[in-house]
C-alpha positions in Angstrom: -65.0 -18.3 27.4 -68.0 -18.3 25.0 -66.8 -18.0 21.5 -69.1 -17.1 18.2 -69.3 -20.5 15.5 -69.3 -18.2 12.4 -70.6 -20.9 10.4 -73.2 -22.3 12.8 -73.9 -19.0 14.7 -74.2 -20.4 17.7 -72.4 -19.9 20.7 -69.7 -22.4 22.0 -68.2 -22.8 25.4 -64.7 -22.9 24.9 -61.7 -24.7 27.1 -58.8 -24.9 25.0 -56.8 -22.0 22.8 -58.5 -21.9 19.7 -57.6 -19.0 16.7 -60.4 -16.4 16.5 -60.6 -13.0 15.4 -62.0 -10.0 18.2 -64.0 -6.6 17.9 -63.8 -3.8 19.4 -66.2 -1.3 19.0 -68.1 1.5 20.7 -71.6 1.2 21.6 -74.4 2.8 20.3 -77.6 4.2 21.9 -80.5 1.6 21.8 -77.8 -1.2 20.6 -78.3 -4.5 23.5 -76.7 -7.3 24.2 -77.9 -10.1 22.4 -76.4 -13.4 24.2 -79.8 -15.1 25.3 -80.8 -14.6 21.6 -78.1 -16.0 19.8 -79.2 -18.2 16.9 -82.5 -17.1 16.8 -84.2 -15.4 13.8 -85.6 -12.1 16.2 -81.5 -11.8 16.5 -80.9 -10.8 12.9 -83.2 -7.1 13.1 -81.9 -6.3 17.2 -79.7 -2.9 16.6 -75.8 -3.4 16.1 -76.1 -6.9 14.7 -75.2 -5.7 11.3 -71.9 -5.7 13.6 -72.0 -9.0 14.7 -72.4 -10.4 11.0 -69.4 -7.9 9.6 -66.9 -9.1 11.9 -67.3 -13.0 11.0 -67.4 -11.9 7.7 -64.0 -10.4 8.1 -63.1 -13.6 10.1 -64.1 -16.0 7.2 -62.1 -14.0 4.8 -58.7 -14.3 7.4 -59.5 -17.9 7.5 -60.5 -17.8 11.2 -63.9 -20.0 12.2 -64.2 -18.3 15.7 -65.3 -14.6 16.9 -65.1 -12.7 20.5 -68.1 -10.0 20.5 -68.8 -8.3 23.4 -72.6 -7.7 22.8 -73.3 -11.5 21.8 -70.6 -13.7 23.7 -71.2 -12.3 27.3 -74.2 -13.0 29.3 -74.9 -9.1 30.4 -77.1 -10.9 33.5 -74.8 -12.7 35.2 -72.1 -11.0 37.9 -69.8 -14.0 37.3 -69.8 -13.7 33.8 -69.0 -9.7 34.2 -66.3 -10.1 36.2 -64.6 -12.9 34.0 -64.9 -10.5 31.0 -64.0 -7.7 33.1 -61.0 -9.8 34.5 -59.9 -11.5 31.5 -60.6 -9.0 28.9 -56.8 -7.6 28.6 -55.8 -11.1 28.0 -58.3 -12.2 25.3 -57.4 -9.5 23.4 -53.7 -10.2 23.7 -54.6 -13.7 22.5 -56.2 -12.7 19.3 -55.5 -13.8 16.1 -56.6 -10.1 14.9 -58.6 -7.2 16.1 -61.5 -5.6 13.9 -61.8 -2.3 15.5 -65.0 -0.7 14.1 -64.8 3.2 14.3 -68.8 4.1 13.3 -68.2 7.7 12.9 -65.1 8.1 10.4 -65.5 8.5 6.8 -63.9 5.6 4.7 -62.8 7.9 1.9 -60.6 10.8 3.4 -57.4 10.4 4.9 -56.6 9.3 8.4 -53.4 11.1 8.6 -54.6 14.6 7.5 -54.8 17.0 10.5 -59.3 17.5 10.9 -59.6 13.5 9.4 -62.7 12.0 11.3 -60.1 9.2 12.4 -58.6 11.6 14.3 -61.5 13.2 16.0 -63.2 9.4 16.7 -65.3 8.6 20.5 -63.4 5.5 20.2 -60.6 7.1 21.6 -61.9 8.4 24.2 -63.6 5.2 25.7 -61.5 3.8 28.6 -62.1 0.3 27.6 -60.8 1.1 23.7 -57.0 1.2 25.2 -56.6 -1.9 26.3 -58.4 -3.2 22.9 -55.5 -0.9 21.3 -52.6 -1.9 22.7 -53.2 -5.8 23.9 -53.6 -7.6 20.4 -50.6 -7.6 18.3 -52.4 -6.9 14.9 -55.5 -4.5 14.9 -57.3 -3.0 11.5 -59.3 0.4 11.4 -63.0 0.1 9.6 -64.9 3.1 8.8 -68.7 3.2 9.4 -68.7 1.5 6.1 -66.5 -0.9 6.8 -63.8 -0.1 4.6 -60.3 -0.5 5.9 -58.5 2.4 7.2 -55.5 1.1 8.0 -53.5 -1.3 10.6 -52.3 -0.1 14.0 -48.6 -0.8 13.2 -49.4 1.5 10.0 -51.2 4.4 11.3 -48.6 4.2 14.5 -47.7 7.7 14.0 -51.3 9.3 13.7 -52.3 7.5 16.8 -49.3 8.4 19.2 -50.3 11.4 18.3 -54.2 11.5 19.0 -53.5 9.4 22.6 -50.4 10.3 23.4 -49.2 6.6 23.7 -45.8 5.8 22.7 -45.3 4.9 19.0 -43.1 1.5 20.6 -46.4 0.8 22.8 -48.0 0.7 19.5 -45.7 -1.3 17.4 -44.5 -3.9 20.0 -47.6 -4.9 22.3 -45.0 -7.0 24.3 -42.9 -3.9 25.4 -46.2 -2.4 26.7 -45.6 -3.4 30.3 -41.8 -2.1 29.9 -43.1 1.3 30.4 -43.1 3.4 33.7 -46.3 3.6 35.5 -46.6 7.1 35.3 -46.4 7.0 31.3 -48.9 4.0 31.4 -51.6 5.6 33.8 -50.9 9.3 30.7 -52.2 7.1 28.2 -56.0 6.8 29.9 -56.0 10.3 30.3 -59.4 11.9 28.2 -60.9 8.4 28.2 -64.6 8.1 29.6 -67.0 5.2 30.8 -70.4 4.8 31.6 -69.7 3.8 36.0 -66.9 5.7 37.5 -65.4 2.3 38.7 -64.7 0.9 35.2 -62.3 3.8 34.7 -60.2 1.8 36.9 -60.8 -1.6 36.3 -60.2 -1.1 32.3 -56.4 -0.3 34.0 -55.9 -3.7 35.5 -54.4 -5.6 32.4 -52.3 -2.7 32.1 -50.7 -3.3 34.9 -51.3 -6.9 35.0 -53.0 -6.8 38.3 -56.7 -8.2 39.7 -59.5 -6.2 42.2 -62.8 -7.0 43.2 -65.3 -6.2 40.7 -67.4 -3.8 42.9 -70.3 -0.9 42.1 -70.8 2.1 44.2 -67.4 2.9 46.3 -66.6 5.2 43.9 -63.6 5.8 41.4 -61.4 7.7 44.3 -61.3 4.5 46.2 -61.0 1.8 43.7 -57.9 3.9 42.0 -56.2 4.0 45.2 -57.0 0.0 45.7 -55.5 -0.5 42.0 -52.5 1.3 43.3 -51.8 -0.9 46.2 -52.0 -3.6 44.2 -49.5 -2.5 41.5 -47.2 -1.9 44.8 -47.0 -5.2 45.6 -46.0 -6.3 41.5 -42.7 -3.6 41.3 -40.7 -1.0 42.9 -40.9 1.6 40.1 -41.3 4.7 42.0 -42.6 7.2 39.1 -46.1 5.7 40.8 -45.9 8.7 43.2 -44.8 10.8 40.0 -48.3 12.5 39.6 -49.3 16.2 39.8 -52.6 17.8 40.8 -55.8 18.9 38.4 -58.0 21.7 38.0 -60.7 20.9 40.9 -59.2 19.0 42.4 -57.4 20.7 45.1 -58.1 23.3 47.4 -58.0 27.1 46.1 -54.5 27.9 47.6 -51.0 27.3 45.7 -50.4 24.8 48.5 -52.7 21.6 49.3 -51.8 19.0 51.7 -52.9 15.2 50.4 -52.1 11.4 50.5 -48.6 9.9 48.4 -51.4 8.2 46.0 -53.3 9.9 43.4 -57.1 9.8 43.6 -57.4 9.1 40.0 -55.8 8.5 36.6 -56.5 12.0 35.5 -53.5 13.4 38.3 -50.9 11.3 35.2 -52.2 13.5 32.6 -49.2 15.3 32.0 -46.9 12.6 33.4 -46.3 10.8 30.0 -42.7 11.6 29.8 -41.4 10.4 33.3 -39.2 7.3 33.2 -38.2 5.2 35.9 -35.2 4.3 37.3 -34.2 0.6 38.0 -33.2 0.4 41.9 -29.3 -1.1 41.1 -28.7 2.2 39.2 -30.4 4.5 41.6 -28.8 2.8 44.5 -25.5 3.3 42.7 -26.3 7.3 42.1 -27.8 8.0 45.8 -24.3 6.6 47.0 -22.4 8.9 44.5 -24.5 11.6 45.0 -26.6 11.9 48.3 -24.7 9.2 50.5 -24.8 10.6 54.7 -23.7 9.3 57.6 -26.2 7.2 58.7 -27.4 5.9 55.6 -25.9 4.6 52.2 -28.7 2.9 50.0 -32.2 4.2 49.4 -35.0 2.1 50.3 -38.9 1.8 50.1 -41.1 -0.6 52.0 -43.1 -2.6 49.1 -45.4 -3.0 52.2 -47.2 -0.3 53.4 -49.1 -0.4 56.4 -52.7 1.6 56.6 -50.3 4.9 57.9 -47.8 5.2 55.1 -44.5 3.8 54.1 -40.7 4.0 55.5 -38.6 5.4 53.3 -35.2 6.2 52.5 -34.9 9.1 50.3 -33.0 12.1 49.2 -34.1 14.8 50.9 -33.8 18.9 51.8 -35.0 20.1 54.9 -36.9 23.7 54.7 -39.1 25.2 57.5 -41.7 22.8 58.2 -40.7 19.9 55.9 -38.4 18.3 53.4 -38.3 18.1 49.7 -37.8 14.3 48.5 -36.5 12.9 45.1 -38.2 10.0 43.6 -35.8 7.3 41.8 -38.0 9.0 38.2 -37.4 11.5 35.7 -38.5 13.5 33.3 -37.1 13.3 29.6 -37.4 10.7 26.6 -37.7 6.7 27.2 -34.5 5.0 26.7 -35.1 1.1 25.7 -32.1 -1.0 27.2 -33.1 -4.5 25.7 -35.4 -5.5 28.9 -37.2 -1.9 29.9 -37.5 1.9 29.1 -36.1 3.8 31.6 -34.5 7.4 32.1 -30.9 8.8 30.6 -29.2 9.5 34.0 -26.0 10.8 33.0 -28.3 14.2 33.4 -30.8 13.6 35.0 -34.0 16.0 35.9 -35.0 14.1 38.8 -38.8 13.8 39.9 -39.3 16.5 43.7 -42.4 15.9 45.7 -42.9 18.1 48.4 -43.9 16.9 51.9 -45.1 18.2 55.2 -45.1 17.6 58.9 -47.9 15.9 59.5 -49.7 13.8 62.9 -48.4 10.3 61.3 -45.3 11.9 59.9 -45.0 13.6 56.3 -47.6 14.3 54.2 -47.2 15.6 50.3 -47.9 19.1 49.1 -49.5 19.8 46.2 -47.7 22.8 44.3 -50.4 24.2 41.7 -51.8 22.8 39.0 -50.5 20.3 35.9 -47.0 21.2 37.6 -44.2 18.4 38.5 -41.5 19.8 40.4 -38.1 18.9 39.0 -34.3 18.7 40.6 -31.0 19.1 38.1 -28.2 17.9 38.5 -26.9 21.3 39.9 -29.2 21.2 42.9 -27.8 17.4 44.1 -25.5 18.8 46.7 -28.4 20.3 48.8 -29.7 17.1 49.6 -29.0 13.7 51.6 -30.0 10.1 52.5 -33.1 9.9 55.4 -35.2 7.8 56.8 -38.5 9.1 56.9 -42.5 8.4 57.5 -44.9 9.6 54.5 -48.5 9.0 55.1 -50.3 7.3 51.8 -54.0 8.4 51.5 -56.2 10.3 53.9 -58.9 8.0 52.8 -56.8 4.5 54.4 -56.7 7.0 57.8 -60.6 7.1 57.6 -60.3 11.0 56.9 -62.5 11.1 53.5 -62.6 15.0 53.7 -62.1 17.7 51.8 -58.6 19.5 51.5 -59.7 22.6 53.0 -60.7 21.0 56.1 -57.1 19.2 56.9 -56.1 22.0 58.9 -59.3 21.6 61.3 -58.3 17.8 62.0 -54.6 18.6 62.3 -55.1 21.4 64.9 -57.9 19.5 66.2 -55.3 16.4 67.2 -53.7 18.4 69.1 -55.9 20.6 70.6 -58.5 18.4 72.1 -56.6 16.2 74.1 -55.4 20.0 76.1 -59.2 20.8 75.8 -60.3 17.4 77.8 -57.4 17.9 80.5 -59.0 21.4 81.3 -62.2 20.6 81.2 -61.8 17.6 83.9 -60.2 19.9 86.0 -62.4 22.4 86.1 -65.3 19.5 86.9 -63.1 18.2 89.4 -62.9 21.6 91.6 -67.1 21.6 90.4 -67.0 25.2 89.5 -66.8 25.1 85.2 -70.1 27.0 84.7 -68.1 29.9 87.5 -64.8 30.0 86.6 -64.8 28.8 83.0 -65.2 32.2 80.8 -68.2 31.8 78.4 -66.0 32.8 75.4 -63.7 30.3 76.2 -66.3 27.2 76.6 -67.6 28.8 73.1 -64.5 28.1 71.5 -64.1 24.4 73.0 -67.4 23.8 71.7 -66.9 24.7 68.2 -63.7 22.7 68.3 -65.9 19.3 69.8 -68.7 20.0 67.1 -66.4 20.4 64.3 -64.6 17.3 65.4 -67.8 15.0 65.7 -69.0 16.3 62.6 -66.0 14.7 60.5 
């Protein structure tokens, strides 16, 4: 970890914990990195220095002798050094002394917390990189383009929850951060933007305290999924499948069939109020509630193989599915000394709806910005089973629009019949005679549309 000598201004390679102060900023058009130029005199006139000599200003005055800069104290040429700082970047801002976050394009002399404030209305919100520079350090102060102090994060708590949508205890207590579902975590990157589609994803990893390959040009759909697996394999908080779809994203009908994973963080948008349930208690509610004969305790594999997970769920039967309750619900966060997690004495419990599918149940999409919900009313109609839901189209090797499921579904079944026919009618060497030309039209189009997938 390079670290800025604000006396010196030179760059030192640091091994052990040292204090130093952190910016976060965002960047400007024409502004460049500048860590091949460090402590030269050509440095001192390069755009969005005046940056760079602010913040160790700020960090003499808090008795600090060290800076983290983005623009100066990573080497923008070399792949290692991206993927440390893309790696470690959650973690160096947790280790802060303080955070300087620079907002160019607030006025200094009106109020943050009035409704049209320029605070309010600030792109550094709605950079995806921004919320982990937000929530990881525990002290972070506001400077407006003239670097005048706003305010602190802990003081402007209530402005901000408001503005993100983050939880004012996210804000106040960086340590609780990873207390919160992962539904409610994935809400809080909803609006945010970056410059690659990937590094929507990997600005989530500290969030979730997980690691990916630092890869370009698979595209976000992928990587998201890949950042879900991973999280998987860290906890069994179910409000993970507690996502609903977005405009564009599905097909036109009400009704969309799709993977158990979300393609991106956008599908948590409206998910910021869904709390988890910790497994003792929900084991301890299906067997009040949904206990059957076969089965007394719910259970999902932490494992899943390329075709889905086994789980054992709540669930209704209906004509040509089964509705399934997630151990999630909607309502406020309730902090119990270790985690926040749902009030179940009532409980509106999280429904996603599946389908038959070739590998065994698939989920339904039911419109758009909607998540299904189950009261306590409803409990009765459903019990304990073991079933097969597929994850992601995209681990089946079926990248393909929504539209088209219905195409390879029918197609499963249909060409196996269609290559049983067909050898027979070679075998008695009479398929141009005696198979009708309608009828080898219609195998055909089946054939093409398959190979063309």
């Amino acid at each position: 970890m390079y670290l800025l000598n604000i006396d010196t201004q030179q760059l030192e390679d640091i091994q052990e914990r040292r204090p130093y102060a952190i910016l976060s900023h965002a960047w400007r058009v024409g502004e460049t990195h500048h860590f091949h130029e460090i402590g030269t005199e050509t440095v001192r006139i390069q755009p969005g220095y005046e940056k760079v000599e602010m913040c160790c200003e700020l960090a003499r005055q808090d008795g600090l002798d060290y800076v983290w800069i983005d623009t100066c104290c990573a080497d923008a040429n070399s792949s290692a050094a991206h993927t440390e700082r893309t790696i470690s970047a959650y973690t160096w801002y947790q280790q802060a002394q303080v955070c300087y976050a620079y907002l160019d394009d607030v006025d200094g002399s009106e109020d943050p917390r009035e409704g049209r404030s320029t605070f309010r209305q600030s792109r550094w919100f709605g950079r995806a990189w921004t919320l982990q520079e937000l929530l990881a350090p525990k002290h972070v102060f506001f400077f407006a383009k003239d670097w005048t102090m706003i305010g602190t994060k802990a003081g402007l708590a209530n402005v901000i929850s408001k503005v993100t949508g983050i939880h004012k205890d996210a804000l106040e207590y960086p340590e609780r951060v990873a207390c919160f579902s992962i539904a409610t975590r994935m809400s809080w990157a909803k609006g945010r933007t970056t410059s690659k589609e990937e590094d929507r994803v990997y600005a989530l990893m500290g969030l979730f305290g997980v690691n990916l390959p630092i890869l370009y040009g698979e595209g976000e759909t992928r990587t998201f999924l890949k950042l879900q697996n991973e999280i998987m394999k860290t906890t069994d908080d179910q409000s993970i499948f507690a996502w609903c779809s977005v405009a564009g994203a599905s097909a036109s009908s009400e009704f969309h069939a799709s993977g158990l994973l979300a393609d991106n963080s956008t599908y948590f948008a409206a998910c910021g109020d869904v709390q988890r349930i910790p497994y003792d208690r929900w084991s301890e509610y299906c067997a009040k509630h949904f206990r059957s004969k076969n089965t007394s305790y719910p259970q999902l594999s932490v494992d899943p193989t390329c075709r889905g997970f086994q789980a054992t769920l709540p669930v209704q039967w209906r004509r040509g599915g089964l509705d399934a309750l997630l151990a999630c619900a909607r309502g406020p966060a309730v902090w119990n000394g270790s985690e926040y997690v749902a009030n179940i004495n009532r409980p509106d419990l999280i429904r996603v709806r599946l389908q038959k599918s070739y590998h065994g149940y698939e989920r339904v999409g039911v419109g758009e910005g909607h998540l299904e919900t189950v009261g306590i009313d409803d409990y009765k109609k459903f019990r304990l089973q073991e079933i097969h839901i597929c994850t992601s189209q995209s681990f089946l090797g079926l990248d393909v629009p929504a539209n088209r499921n219905w195409v390879i579904r029918k197609s499963l079944y249909i060409i196996p019949l269609c290559t049983v026919f067909l050898g027979y009618q070679y075998s008695r060497k009479a398929f141009s005679l005696s198979f009708p030309a309608p009828l080898r039209a219609i195998v055909g189009w089946f054939v093409m549309s398959w190979s063309s997938m």
